[in-house]
MARGUSE-639238 format. One record per residue: residue number from 1; z, y, x of N, C-alpha, C, O, CB in turn. Coordinates in steps of 0.02 Angstrom, whole numbers, plus 50000, padded with zeros to 5 digits. Glycine has a CB too. Layout:
<atoms>
NUM/Z/Y/X/Z/Y/X/Z/Y/X/Z/Y/X/Z/Y/X
...
</atoms>
This chain:
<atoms>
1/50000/49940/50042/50000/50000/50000/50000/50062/50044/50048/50075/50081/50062/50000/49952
2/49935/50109/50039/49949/50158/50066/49984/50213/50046/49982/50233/49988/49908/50169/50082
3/50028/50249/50103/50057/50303/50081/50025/50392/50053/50011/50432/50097/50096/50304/50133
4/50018/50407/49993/49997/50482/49995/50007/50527/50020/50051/50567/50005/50000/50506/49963
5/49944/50534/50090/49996/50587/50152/50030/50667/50096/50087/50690/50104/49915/50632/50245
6/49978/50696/50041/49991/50746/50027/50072/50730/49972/50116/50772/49964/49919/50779/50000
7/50074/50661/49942/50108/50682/49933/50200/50670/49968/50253/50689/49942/50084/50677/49882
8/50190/50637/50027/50236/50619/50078/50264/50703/50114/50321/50724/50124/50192/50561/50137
9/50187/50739/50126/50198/50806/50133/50238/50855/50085/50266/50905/50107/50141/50826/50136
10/50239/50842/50040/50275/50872/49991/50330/50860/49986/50362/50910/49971/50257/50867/49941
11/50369/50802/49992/50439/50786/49986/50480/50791/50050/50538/50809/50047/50445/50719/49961
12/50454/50778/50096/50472/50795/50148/50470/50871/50197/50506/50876/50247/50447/50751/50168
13/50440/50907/50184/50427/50968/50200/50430/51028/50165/50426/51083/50193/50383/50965/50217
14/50440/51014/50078/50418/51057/50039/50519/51051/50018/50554/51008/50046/50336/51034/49979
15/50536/51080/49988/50598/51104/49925/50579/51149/49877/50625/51170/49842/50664/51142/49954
16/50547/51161/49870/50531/51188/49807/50523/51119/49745/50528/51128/49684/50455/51235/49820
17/50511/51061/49774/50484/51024/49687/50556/50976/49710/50582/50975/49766/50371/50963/49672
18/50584/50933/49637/50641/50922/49645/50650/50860/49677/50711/50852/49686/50670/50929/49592
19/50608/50800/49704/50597/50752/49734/50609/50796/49797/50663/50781/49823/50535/50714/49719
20/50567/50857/49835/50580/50894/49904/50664/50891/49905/50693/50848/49937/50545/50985/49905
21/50692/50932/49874/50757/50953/49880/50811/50890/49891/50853/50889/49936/50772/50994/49816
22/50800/50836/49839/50843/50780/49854/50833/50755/49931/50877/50754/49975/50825/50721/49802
23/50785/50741/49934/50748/50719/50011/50806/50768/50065/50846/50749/50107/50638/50756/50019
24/50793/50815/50047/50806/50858/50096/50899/50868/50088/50931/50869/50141/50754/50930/50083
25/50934/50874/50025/51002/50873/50029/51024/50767/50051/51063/50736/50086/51032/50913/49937
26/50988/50759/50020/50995/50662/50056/50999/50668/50141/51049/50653/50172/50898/50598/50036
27/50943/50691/50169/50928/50732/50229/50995/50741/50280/51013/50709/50330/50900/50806/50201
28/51029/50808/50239/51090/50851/50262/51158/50799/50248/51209/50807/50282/51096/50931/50212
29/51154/50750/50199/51230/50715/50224/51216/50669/50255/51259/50639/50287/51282/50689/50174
30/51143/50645/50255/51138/50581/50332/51155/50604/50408/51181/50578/50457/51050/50551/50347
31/51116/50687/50387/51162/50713/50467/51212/50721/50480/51232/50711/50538/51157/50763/50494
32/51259/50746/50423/51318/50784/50438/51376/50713/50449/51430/50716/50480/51338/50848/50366
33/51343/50642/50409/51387/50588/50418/51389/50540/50488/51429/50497/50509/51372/50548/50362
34/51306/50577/50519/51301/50525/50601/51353/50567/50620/51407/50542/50633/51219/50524/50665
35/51343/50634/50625/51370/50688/50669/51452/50671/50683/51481/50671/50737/51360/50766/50629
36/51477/50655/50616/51559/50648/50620/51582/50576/50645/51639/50563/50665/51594/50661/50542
37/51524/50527/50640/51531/50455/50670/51533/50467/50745/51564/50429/50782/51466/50402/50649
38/51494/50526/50769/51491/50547/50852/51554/50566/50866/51587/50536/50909/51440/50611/50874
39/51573/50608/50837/51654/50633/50854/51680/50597/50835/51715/50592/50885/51686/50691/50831
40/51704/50552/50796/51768/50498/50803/51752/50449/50842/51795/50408/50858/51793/50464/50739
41/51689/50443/50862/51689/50385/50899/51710/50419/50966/51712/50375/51009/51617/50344/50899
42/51731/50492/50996/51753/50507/51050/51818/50519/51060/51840/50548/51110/51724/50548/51065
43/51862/50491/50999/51938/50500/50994/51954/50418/51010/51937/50366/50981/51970/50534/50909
44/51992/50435/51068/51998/50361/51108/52025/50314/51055/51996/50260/51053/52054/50361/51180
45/52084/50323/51002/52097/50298/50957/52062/50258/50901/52075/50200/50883/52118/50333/50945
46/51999/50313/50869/51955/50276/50824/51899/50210/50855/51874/50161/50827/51912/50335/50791
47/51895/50243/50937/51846/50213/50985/51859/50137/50986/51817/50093/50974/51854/50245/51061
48/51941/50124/51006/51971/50066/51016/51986/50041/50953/51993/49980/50960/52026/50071/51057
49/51992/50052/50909/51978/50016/50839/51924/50019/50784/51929/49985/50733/52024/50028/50807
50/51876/50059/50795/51820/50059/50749/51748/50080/50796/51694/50101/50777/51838/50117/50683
51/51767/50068/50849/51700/50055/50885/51645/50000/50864/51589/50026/50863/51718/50038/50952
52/51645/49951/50852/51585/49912/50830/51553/49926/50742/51503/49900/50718/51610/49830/50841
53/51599/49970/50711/51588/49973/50647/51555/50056/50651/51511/50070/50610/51661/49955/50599
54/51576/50105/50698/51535/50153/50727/51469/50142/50757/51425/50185/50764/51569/50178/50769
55/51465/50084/50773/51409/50072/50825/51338/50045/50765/51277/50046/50764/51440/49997/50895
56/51394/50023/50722/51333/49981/50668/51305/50043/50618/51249/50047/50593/51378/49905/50606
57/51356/50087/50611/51316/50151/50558/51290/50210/50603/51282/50267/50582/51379/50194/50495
58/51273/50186/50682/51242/50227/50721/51175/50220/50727/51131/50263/50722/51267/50226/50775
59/51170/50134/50742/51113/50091/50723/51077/50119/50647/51033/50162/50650/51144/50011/50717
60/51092/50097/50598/51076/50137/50529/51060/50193/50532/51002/50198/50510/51124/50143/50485
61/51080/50240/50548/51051/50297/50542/51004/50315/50594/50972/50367/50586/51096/50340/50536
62/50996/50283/50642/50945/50309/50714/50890/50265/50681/50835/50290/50690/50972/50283/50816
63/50890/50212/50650/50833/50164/50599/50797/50217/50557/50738/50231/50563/50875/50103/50538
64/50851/50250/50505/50843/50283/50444/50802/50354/50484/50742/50357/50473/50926/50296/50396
65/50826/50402/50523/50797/50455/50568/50723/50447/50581/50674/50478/50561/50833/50454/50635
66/50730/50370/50642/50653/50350/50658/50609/50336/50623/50552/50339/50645/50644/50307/50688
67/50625/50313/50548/50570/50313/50499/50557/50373/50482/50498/50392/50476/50580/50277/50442
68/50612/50415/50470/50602/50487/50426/50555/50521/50485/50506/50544/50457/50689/50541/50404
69/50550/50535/50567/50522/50567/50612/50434/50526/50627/50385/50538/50662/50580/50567/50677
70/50449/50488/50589/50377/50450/50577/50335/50471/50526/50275/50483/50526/50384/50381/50561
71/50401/50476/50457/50334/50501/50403/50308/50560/50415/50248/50573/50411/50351/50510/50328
72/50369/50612/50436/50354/50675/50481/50267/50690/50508/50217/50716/50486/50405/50662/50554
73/50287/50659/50559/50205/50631/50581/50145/50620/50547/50093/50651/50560/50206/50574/50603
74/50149/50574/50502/50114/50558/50452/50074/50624/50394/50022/50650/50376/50166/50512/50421
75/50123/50622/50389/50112/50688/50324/50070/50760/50356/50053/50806/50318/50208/50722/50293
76/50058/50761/50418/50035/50808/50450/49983/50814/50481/49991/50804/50541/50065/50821/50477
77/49917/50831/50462/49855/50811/50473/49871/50828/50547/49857/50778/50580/49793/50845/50430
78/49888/50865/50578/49872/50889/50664/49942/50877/50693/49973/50925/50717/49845/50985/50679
79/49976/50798/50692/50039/50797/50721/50079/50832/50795/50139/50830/50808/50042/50737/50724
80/50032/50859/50829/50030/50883/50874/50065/50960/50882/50091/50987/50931/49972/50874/50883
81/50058/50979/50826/50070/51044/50796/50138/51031/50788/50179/51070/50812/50028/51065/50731
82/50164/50960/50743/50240/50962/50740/50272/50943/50795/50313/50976/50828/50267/50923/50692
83/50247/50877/50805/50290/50850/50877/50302/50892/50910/50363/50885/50918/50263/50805/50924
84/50278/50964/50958/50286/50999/50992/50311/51069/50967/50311/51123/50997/50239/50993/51020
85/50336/51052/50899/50363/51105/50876/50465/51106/50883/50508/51064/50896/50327/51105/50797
86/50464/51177/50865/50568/51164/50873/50580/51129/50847/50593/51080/50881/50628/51208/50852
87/50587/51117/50767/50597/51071/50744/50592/51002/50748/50634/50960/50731/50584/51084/50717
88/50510/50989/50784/50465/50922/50790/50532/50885/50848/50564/50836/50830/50361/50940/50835
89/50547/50923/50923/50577/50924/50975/50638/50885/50953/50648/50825/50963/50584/50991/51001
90/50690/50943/50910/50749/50918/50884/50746/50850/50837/50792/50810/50847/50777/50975/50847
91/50699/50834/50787/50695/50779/50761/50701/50725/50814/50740/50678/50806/50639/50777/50723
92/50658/50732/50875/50631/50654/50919/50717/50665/50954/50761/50624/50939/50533/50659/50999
93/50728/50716/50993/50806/50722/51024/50849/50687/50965/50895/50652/50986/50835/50812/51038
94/50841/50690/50904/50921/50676/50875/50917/50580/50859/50968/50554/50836/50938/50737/50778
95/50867/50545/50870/50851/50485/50895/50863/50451/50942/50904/50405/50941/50811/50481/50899
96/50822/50474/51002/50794/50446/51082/50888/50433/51119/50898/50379/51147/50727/50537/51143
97/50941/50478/51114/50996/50455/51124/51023/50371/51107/51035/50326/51147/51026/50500/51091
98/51025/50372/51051/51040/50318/51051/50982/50228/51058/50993/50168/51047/51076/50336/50997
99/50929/50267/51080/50882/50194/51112/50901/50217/51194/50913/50163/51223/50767/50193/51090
100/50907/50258/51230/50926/50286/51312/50998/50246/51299/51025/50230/51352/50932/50396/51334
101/51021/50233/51264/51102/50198/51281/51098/50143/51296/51151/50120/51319/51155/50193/51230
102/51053/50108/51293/51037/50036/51293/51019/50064/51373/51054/50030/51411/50970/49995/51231
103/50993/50096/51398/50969/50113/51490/51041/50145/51513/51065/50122/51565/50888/50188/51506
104/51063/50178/51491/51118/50242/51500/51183/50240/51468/51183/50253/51408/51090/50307/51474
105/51236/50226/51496/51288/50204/51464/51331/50293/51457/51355/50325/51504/51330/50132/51516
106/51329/50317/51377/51378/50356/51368/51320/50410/51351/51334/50469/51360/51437/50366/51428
107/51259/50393/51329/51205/50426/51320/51225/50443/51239/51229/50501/51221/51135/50384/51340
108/51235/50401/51204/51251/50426/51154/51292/50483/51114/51284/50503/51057/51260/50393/51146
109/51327/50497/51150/51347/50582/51159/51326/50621/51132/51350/50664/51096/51339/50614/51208
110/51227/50598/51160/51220/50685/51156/51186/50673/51072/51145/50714/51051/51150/50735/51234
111/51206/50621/51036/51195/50619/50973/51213/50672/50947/51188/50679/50891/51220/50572/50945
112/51267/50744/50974/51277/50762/50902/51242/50849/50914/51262/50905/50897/51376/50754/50873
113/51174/50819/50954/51124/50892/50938/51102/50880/50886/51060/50924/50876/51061/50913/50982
114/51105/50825/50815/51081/50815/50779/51106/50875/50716/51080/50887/50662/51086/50747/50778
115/51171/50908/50751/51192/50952/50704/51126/51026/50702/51128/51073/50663/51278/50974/50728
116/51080/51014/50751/51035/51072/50740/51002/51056/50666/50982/51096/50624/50976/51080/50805
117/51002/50986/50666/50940/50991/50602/50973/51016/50534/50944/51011/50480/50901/50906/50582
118/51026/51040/50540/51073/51065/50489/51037/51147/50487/51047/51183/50439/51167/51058/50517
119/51004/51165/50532/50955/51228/50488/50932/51235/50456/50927/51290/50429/50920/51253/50493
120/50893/51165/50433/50841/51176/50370/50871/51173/50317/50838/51164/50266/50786/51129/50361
121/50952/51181/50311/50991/51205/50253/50967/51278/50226/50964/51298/50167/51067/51208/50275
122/50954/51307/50275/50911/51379/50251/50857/51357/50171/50862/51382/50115/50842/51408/50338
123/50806/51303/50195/50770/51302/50170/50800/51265/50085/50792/51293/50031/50724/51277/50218
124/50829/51208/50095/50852/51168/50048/50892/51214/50008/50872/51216/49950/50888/51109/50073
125/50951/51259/50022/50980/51306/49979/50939/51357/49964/50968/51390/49922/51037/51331/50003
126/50886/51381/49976/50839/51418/49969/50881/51497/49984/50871/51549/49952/50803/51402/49895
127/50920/51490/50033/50957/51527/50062/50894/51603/50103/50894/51620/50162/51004/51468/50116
128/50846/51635/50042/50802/51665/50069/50812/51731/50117/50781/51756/50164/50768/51674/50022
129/50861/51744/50085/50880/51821/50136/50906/51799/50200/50891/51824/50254/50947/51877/50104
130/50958/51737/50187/50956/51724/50276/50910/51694/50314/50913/51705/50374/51005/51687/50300
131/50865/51656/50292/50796/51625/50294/50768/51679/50329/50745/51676/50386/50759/51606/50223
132/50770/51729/50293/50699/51809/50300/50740/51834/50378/50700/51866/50412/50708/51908/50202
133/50793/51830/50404/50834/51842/50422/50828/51825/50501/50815/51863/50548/50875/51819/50382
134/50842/51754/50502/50850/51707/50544/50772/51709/50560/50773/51710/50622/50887/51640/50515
135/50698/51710/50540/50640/51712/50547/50611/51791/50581/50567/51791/50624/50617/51691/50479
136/50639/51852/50558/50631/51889/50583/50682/51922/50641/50670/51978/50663/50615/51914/50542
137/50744/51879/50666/50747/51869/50736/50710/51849/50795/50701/51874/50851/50777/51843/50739
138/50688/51783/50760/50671/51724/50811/50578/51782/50834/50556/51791/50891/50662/51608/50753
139/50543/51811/50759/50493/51836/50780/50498/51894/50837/50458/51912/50879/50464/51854/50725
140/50584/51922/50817/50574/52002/50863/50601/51974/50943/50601/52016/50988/50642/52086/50824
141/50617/51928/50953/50610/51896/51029/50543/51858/51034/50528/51836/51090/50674/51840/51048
142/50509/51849/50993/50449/51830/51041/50390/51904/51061/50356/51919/51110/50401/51759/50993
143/50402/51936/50992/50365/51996/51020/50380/52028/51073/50337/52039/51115/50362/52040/50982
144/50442/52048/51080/50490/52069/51116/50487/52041/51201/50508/52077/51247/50551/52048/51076
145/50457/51968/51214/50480/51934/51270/50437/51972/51346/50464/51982/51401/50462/51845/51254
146/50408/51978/51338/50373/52018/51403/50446/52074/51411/50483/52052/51455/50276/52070/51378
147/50462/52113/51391/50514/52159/51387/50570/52129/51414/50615/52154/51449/50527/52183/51323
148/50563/52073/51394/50660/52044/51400/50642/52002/51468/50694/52001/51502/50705/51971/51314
149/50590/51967/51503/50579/51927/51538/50567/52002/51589/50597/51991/51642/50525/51865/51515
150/50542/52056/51588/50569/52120/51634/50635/52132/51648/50656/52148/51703/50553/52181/51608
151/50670/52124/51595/50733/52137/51592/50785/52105/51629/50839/52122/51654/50744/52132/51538
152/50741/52037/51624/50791/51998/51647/50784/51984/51729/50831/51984/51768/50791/51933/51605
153/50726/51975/51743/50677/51982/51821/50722/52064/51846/50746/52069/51902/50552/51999/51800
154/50724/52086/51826/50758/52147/51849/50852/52160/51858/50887/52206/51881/50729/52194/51795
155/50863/52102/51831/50943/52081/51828/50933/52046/51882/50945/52075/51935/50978/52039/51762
156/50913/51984/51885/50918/51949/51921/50892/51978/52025/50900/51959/52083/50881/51898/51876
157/50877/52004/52005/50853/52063/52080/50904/52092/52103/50918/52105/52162/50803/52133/52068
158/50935/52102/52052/50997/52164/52051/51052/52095/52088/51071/52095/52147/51028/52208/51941
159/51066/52053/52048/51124/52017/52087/51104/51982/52142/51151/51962/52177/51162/51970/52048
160/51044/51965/52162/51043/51937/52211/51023/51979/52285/50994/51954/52333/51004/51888/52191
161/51037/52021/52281/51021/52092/52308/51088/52085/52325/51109/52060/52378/50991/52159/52260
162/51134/52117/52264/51211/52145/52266/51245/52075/52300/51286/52083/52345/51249/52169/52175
163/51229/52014/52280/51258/51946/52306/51233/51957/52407/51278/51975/52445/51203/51860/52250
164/51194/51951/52422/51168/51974/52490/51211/52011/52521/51245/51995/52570/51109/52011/52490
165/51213/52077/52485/51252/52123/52523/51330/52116/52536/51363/52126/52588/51241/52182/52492
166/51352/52092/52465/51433/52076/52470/51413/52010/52538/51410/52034/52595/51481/52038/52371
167/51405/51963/52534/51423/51910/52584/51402/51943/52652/51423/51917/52703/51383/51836/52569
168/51363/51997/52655/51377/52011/52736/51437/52068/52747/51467/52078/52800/51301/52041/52777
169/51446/52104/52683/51504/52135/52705/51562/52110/52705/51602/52130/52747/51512/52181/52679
170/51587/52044/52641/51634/52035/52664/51660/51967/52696/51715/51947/52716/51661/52055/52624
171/51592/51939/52694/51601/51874/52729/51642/51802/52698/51646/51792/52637/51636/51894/52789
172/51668/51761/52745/51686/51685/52715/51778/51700/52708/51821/51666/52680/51658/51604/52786
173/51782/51747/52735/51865/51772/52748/51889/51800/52670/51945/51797/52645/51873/51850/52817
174/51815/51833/52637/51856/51833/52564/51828/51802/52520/51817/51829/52466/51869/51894/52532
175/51809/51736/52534/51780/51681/52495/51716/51708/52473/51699/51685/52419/51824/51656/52434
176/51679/51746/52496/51595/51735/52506/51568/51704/52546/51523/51728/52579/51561/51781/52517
177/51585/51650/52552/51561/51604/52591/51472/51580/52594/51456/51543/52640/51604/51551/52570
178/51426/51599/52554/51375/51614/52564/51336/51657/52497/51366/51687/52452/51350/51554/52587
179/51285/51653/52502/51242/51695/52464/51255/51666/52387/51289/51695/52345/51162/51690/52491
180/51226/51613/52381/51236/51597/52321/51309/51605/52284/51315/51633/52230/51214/51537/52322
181/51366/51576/52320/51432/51605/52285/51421/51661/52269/51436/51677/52212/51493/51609/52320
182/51391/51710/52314/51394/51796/52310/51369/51806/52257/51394/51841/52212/51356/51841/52363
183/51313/51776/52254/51265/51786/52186/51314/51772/52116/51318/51809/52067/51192/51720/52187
184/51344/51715/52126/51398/51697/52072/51431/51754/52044/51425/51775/51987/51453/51654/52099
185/51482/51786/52113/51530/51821/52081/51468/51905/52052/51480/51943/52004/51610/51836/52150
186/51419/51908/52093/51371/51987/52053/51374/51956/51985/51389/51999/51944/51266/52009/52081
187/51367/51899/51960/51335/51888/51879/51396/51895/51825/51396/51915/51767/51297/51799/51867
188/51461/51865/51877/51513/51872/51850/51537/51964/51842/51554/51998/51793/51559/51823/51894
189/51528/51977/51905/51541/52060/51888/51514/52102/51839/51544/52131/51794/51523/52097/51937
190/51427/52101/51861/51393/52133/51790/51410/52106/51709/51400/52135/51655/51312/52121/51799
191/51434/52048/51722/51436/52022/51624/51508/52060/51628/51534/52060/51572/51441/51904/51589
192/51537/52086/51665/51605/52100/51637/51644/52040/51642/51700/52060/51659/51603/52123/51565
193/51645/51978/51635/51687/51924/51618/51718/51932/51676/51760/51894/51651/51661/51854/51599
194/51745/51948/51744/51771/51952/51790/51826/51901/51810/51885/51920/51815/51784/52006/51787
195/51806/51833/51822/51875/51804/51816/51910/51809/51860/51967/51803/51840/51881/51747/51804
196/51907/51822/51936/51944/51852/51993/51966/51803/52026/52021/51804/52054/51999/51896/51979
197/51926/51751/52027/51904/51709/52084/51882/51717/52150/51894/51678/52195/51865/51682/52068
198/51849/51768/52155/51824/51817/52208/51824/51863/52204/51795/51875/52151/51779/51818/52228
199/51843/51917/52232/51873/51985/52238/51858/52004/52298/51880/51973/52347/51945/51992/52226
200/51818/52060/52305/51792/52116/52380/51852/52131/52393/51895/52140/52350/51740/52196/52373
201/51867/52139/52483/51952/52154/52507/51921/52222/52537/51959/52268/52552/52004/52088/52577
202/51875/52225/52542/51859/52284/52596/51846/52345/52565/51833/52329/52507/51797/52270/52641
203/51841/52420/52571/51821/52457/52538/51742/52466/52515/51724/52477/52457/51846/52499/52565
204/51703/52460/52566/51655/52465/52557/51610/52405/52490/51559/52419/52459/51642/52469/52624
205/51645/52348/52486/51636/52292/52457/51655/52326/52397/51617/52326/52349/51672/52229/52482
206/51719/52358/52395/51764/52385/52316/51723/52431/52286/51734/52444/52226/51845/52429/52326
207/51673/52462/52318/51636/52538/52307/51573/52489/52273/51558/52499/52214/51612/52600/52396
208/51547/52450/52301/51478/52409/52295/51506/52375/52212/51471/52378/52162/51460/52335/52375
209/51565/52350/52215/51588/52313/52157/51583/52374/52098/51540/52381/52055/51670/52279/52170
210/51636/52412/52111/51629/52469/52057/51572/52492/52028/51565/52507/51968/51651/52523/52078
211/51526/52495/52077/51459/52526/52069/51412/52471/52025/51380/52495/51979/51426/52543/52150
212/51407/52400/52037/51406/52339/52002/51419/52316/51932/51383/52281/51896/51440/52310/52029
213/51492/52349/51917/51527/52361/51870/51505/52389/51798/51506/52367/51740/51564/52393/51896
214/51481/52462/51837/51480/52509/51801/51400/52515/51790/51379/52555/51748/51520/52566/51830
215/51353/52470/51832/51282/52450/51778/51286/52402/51748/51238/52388/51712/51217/52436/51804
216/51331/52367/51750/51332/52311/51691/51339/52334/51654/51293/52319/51615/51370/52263/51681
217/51382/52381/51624/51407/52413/51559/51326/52472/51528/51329/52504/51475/51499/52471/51586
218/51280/52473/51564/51233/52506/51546/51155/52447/51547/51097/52465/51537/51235/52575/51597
219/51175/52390/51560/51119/52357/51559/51150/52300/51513/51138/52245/51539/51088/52338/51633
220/51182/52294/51461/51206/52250/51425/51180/52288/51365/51150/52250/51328/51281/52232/51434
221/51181/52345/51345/51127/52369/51301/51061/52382/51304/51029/52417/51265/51140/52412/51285
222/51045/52358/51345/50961/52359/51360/50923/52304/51303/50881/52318/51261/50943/52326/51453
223/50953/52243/51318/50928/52182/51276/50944/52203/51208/50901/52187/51167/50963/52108/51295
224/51007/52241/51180/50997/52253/51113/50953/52299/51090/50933/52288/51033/51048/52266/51087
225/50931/52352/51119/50879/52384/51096/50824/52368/51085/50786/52386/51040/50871/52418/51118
226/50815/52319/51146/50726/52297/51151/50730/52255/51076/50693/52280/51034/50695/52231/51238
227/50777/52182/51049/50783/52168/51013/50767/52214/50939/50727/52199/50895/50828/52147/51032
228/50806/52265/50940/50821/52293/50881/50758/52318/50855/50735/52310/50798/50874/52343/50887
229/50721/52369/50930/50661/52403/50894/50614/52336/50884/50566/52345/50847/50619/52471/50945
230/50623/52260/50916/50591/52215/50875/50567/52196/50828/50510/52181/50812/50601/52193/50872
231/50652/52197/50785/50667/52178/50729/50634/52227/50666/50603/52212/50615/50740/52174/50731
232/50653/52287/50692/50624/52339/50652/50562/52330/50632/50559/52325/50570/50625/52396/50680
233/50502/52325/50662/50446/52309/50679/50432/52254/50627/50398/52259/50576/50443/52294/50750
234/50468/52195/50651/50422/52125/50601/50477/52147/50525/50457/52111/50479/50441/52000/50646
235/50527/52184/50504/50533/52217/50429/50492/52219/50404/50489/52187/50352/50551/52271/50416
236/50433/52260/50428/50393/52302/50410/50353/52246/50366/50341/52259/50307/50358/52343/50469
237/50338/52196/50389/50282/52125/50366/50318/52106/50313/50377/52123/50317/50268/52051/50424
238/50305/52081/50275/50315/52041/50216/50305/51974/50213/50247/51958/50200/50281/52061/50171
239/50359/51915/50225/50326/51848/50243/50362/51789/50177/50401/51801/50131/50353/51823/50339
240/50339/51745/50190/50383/51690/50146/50383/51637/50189/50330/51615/50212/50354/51665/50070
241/50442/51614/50205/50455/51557/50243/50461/51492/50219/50479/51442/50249/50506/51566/50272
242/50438/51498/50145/50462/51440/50103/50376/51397/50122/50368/51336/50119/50489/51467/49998
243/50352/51419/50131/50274/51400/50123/50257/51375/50186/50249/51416/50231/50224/51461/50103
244/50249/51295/50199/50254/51260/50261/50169/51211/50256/50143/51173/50215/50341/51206/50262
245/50153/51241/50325/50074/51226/50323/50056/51139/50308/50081/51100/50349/50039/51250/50408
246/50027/51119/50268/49996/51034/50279/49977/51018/50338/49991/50962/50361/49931/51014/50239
247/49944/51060/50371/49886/51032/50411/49929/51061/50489/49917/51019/50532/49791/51074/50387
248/49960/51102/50509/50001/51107/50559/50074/51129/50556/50102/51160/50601/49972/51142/50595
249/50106/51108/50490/50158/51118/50483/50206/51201/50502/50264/51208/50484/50170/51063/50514
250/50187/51228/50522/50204/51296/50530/50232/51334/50463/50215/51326/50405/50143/51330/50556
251/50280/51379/50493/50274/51440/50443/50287/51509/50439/50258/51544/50482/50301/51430/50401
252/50312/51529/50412/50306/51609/50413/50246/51670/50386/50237/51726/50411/50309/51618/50480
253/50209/51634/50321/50153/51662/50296/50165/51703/50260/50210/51690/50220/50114/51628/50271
254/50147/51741/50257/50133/51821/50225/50106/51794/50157/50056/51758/50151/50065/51879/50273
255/50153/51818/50098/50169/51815/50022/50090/51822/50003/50040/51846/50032/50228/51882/49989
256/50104/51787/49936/50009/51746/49915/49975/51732/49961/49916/51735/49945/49949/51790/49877
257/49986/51711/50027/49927/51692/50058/49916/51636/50064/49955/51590/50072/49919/51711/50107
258/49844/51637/50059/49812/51551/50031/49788/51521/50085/49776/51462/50075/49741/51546/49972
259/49774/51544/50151/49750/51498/50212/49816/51516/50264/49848/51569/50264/49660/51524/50249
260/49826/51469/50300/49869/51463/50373/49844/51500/50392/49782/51501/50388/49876/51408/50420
261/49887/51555/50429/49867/51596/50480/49875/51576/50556/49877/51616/50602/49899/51652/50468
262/49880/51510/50562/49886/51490/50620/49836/51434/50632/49817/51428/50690/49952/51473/50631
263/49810/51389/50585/49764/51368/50581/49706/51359/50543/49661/51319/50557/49778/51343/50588
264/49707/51411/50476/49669/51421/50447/49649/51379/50390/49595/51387/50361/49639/51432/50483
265/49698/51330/50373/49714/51289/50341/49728/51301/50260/49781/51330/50252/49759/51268/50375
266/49696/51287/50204/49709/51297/50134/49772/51283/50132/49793/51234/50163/49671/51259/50087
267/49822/51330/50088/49910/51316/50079/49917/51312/50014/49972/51302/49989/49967/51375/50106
</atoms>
């Protein structure tokens, strides 16, 4: 019996029709129930007495996942588009842990990135304003990224510069013992977090620090601006996030619109 990719696409990708939504709240307590099987199985207590009965509803659900990251696939004329998408990524990650345990002892751990797929609660509650929200962040850092990848190329100059200079002024005598530590404590200085692990003894070191100091406190608002006039910017657009492409799964389409703007695809 073959499966109806369009309408496999629909239940699985769509919440708007009421078969989508079950799918999708069915979805959210299969995750939220591996997730809490991960954490008790790391309380030495539940470990030593309900370890094999953890292990069997870990099995079950990495079964139940790998089918669901299959129909995934399926339902998507250009799988390529999902697999390599955030979402596509986090689906195969909240799996591949527990088949690597069988190679990797204690791999299973990192089972509980599976709590990312707890975003598409946005979609299932039809939670649209934080939806509109959370979408026109993620857009005003990508517009934004040339800016911030300056920003940051330009930080990073700065401490490894300021890291250089502290280790020849103050050397291994006040635990700059080489560049890279040095570099450590500049990143620690500029964020402010200062934990005082390393501390300049010398004056000239105290002057360089201060001076260190006091551009952190002016380059920690840099990234919020670039952000902000981002954000401002994709306001301006009008999108609906509810509307998730067939053919490359994407979204973020601009209200009534009838082709993918990313692949040109009938929606």
């Amino acid at each position: 019996m073959k499966l109806d990719r369009a309408k496999v696409h629909e239940i699985i990708f769509e919440a708007d029709t009421r078969q989508g939504k079950l799918f999708d709240i069915f979805l959210m307590i299969a995750i939220l129930i591996s997730v809490v099987v991960v954490l008790l199985d790391s309380v030495e207590y539940y470990r030593k007495n309900f370890h094999s009965f953890f292990l069997g509803i870990e099995y079950f659900f990495t079964a139940l996942f790998t089918i669901e990251y299959a129909l995934r696939i399926y339902a998507i004329k250009k799988p390529r588009k999902y697999i390599f998408s955030f979402f596509g990524i986090i689906d195969l990650l909240s799996v591949v842990p527990t088949y690597l345990a069988a190679l990797i002892p204690g791999a299973q751990s990192l089972l509980v990135i599976r709590i990312f797929r707890l975003l598409r609660v946005f979609r299932v509650l039809k939670l649209t304003r934080y939806h509109h929200a959370s979408y026109y962040l993620i857009r005003s850092l990508q517009v934004s990224r040339h800016k911030i990848f300056v920003f940051l190329a330009t930080v990073f100059t700065i401490v490894v510069i300021m890291g250089a200079l502290l280790h020849l002024i103050e050397g291994s005598e006040s635990g700059f013992k080489s560049i890279p530590i040095s570099i450590y404590w500049a990143i620690v200085t500029m964020t402010t977090v200062g934990y005082g692990d390393i501390v300049p003894v010398t004056a000239l070191g105290q002057l360089l620090a201060s001076i260190l100091m006091i551009m952190g406190y002016a380059i920690i608002a840099v990234p919020t601006g670039i952000i902000t006039v981002g954000m401002a910017k994709e306001q301006r657009s009008n999108f609906d996030n509810t509307i998730c492409c067939p053919n490359c799964a994407r979204e973020g389409h601009e209200e009534r619109a009838h082709y993918c703007k990313f692949c040109g695809h009938h929606l």
